[in-house]
C-alpha positions as CSV (number, residue, x, y, z in Angstrom):
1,X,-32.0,-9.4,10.7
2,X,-30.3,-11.9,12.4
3,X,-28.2,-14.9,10.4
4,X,-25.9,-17.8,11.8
5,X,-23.0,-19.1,9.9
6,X,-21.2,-22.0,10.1
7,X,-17.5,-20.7,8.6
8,X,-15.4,-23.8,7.4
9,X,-12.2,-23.4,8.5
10,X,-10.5,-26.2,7.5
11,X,-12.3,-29.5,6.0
12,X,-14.8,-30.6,7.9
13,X,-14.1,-27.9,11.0
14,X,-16.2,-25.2,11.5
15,X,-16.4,-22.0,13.2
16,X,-19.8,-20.6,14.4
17,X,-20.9,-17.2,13.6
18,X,-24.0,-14.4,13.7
19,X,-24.8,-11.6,11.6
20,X,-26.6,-8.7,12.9
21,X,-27.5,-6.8,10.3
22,X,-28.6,-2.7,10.1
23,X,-28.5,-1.7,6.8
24,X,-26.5,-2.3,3.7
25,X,-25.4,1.7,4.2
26,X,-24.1,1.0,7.1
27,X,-20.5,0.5,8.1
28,X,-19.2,-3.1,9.0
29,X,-17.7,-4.9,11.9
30,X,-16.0,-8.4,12.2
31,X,-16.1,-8.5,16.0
32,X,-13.6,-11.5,17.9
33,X,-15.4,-12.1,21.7
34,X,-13.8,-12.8,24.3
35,X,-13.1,-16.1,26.5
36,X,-15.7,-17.5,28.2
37,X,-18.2,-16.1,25.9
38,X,-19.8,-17.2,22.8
39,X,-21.8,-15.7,19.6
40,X,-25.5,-15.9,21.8
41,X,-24.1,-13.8,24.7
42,X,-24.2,-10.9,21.9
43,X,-28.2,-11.1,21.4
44,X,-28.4,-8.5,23.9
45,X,-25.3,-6.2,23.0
46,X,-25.7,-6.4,19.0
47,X,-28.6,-4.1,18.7
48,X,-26.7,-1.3,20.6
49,X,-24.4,-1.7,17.6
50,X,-27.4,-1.6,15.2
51,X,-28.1,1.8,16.8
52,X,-24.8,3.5,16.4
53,X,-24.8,2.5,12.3
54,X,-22.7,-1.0,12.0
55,X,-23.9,-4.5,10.5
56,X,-22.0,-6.3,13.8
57,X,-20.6,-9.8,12.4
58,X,-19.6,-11.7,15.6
59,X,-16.9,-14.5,15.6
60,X,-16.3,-17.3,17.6
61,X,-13.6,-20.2,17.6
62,X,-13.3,-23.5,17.5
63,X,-15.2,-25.6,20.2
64,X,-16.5,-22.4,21.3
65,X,-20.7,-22.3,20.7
66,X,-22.1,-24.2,17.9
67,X,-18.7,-24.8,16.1
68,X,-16.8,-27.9,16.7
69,X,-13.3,-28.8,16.5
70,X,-10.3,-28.1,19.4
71,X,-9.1,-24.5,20.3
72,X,-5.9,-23.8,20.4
73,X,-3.9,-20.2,20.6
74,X,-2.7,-21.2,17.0
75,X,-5.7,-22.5,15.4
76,X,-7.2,-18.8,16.6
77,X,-5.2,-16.5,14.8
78,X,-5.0,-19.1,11.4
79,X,-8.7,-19.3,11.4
80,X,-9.4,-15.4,12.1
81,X,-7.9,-15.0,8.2
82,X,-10.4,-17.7,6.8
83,X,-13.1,-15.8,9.3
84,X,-12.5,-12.7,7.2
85,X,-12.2,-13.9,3.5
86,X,-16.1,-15.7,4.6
87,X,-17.2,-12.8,5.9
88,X,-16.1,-10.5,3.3
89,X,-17.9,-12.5,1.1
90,X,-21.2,-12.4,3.1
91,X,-21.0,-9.1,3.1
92,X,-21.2,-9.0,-0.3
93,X,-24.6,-10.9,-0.9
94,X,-25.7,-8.7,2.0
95,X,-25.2,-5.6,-0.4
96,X,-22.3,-4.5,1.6
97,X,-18.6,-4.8,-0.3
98,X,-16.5,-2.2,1.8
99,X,-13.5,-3.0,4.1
100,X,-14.3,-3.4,7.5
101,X,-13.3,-2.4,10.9
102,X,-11.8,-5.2,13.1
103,X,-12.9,-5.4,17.0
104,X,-11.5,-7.5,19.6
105,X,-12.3,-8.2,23.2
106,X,-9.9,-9.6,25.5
107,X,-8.9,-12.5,24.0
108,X,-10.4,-11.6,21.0
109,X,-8.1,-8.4,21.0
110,X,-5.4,-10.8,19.2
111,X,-7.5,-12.2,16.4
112,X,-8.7,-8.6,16.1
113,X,-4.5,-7.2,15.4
114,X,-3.4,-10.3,13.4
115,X,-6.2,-9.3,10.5
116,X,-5.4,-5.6,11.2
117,X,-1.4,-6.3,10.3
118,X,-2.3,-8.0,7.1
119,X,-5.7,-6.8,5.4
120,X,-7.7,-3.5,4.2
121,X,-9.5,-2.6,7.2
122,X,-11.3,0.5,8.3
123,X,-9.6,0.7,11.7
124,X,-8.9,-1.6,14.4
125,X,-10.6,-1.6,18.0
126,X,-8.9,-3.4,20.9
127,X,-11.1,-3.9,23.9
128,X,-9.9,-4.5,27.2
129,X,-7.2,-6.5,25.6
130,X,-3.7,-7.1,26.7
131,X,0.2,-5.8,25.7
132,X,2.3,-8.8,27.3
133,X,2.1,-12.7,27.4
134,X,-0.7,-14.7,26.4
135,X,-0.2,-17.4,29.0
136,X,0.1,-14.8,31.6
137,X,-3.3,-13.5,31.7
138,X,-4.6,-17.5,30.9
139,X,-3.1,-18.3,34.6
140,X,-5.4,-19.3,36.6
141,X,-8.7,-18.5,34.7
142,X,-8.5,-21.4,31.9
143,X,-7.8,-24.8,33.6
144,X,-4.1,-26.2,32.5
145,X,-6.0,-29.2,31.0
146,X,-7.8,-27.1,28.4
147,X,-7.2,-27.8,24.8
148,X,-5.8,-24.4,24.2
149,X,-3.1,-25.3,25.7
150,X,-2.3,-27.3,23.0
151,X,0.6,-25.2,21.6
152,X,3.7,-23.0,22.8
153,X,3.0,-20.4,20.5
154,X,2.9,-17.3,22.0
155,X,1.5,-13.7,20.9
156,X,2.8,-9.8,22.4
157,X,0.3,-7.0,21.1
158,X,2.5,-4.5,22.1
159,X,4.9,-5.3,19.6
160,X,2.9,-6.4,16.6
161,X,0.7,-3.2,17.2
162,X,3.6,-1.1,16.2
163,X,3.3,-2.7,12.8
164,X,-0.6,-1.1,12.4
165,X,-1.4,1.9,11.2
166,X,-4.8,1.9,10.3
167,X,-7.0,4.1,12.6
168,X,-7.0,2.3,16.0
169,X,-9.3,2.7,19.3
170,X,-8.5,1.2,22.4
171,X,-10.8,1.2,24.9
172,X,-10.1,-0.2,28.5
173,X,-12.0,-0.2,32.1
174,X,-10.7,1.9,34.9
175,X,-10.4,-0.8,37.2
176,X,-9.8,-3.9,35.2
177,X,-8.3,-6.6,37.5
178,X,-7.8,-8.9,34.9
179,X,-6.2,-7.6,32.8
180,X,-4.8,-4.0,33.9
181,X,-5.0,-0.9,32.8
182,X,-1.5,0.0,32.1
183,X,-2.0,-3.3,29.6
184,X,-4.3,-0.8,27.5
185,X,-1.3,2.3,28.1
186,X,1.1,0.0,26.6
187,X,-0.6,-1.5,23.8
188,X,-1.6,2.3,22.7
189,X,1.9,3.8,23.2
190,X,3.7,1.2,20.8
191,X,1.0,1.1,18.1
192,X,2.6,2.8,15.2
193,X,-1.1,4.4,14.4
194,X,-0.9,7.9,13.4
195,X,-4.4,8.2,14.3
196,X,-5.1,6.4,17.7
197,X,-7.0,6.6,21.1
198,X,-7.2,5.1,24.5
199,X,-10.8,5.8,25.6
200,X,-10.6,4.6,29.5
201,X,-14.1,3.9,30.6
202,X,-14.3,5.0,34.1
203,X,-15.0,3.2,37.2
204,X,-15.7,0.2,35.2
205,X,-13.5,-3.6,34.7
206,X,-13.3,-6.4,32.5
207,X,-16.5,-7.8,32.2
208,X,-19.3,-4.6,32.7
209,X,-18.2,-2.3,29.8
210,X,-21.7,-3.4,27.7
211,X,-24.1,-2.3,31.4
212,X,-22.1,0.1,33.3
213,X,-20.0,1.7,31.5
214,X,-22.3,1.4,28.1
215,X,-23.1,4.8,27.1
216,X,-19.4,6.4,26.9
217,X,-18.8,2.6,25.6
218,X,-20.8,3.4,22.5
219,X,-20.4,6.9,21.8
220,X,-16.6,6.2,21.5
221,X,-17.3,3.4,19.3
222,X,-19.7,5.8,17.2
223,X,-17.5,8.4,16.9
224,X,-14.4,6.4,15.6
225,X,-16.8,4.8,13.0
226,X,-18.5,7.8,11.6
227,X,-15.0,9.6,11.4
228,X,-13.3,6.5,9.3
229,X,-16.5,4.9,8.3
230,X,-19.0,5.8,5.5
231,X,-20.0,9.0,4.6
């Protein structure tokens, strides 16, 4: 079954949001995309996700798909708590009340740590996110004039990911010229995770990890579920 939501954020501001359900049995993942991208882009991806055991509940952010409102680096990370408390509650009616795991792609990858710091989650998966500055890896792919802009706040994974030690995966392309792989080294060597792993996905980069990289993709997401998942 697939579900939108509209998650209110603040009055009258909304974020837009799909449920891909498996089963109530089935573990559960609040899932942060990436830039450029938006909840539909997943209609392809989700029921790989499906296979593999997880209800997939992919975010979005403000003025991204069929939310409105203006995103901004700060408005992100404030909305990804509201994001959760919604979905936890979803998940709920849906006949699911466990904690969840918390993915991020790319940009997503920042939403994904700030919940991770904070709440009772099953384990935290970065994808192809970054360790350094923010406005770095923005250079030159979103336009200066772009509402996210909109702020000076600024956000280092490498250090907040020492904070985390829930269960953490990172998983990273090969050849990733966007952002780098030492990005993913980084990030993994400073989280304070007991239990952590950078799966590199080889010969792959940013944007192919769901077509040509997609069956170690998966089984690496599969097995760090069903080790800190449900039984």
């Amino acid at each position: 079954m697939v579900r939108d939501y509209l998650v209110e954020v603040e009055p009258d501001v909304n974020v837009g949001c799909r449920f891909y359900t498996n089963t109530p049995e089935s573990a559960l993942m609040l899932y942060f995309h990436g830039n450029g991208e938006i909840v539909d882009d997943y209609d392809s991806v989700a029921p790989f996700f499906n296979q593999i055991g997880i209800n997939l509940f992919v975010a979005s952010y403000r003025g991204y798909g069929f939310g409105n409102g203006t995103p901004t680096l700060t408005n992100m990370i404030k909305d990804a708590h509201e994001i959760l408390k919604e979905f936890r509650n979803i998940a709920k009616e849906y006949g699911c009340g466990r904690d969840p795991f918390i993915m991020g792609r790319s940009l997503g990858s920042l939403s994904a740590i700030e919940l991770a710091l904070s709440n009772k989650v099953q384990g935290l998966i970065v994808e192809s996110g970054l360790a350094n500055s923010l406005s770095q890896y923005l250079q030159g792919i979103v336009p200066p004039s772009f509402p996210i802009w909109n702020d000076d706040w600024e956000f280092h994974s490498k250090v907040r990911i020492g904070s985390i030690s829930k269960p953490t995966l990172i998983i990273h392309g090969e050849i990733d010229d966007l952002i780098p792989l030492e990005e993913a080294r980084e990030v993994h060597d400073r989280s304070g995770a007991r239990d952590k792993q950078l799966e590199t996905i080889l010969g792959c980069g940013h944007n192919d990890l769901f077509t040509m990289g997609k069956e170690a993709y998966f089984k690496a997401i599969e097995k760090f579920v069903k080790k800190y998942g449900p039984a």
